[in-house]
C-alpha positions, 0 to 999 in steps of 0.5 A: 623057840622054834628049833628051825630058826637060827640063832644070830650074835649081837654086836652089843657084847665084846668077848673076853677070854680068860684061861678057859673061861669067856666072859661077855661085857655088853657096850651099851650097859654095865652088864657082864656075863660069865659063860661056862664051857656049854654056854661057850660052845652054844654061843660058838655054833650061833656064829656058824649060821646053824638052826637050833636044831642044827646046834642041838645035833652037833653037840649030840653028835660030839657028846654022844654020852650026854645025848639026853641033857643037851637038848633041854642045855642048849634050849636054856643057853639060848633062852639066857642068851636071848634074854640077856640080848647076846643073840637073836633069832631068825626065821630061815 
């Protein structure tokens, strides 16, 4: 995954919000995934039209004191995300 390409939503989920639990179901298939609070934010900033790198920042920025996991985090977030086809990527 390149860290300049943008991450994009897929319309084939509807979102759910349970408490502080988000649960994705997928319209085309019986598919359900749980996102935890990571998950959650990751897949929030792929809506705001940020680069993985952008995405990456953002939350060093805010979790200053967990600078050093959240790259490799955010790198497996979008990877499931991708593979379970919540998100695409975009060349910019």
């Amino acid at each position: 995954m390149k860290r300049d390409t943008k991450p994009r939503i897929s319309e084939s989920y509807t979102a759910e919000k349970f408490e502080d639990e988000l649960l994705l179901y997928s319209k085309t298939d019986e598919q359900a995934l749980y996102l935890n609070n990571t998950a959650q934010a990751v897949l929030q900033l792929c809506g705001d039209d940020l680069t993985v790198a952008q995405i990456i920042e953002f939350l060093q920025q805010h979790y200053p004191d967990q600078r050093q996991e959240i790259n490799q985090e955010v790198i497996e977030v979008l990877s499931n995300l991708e593979s379970n086809g919540v998100i695409t990527f975009a060349d910019e």
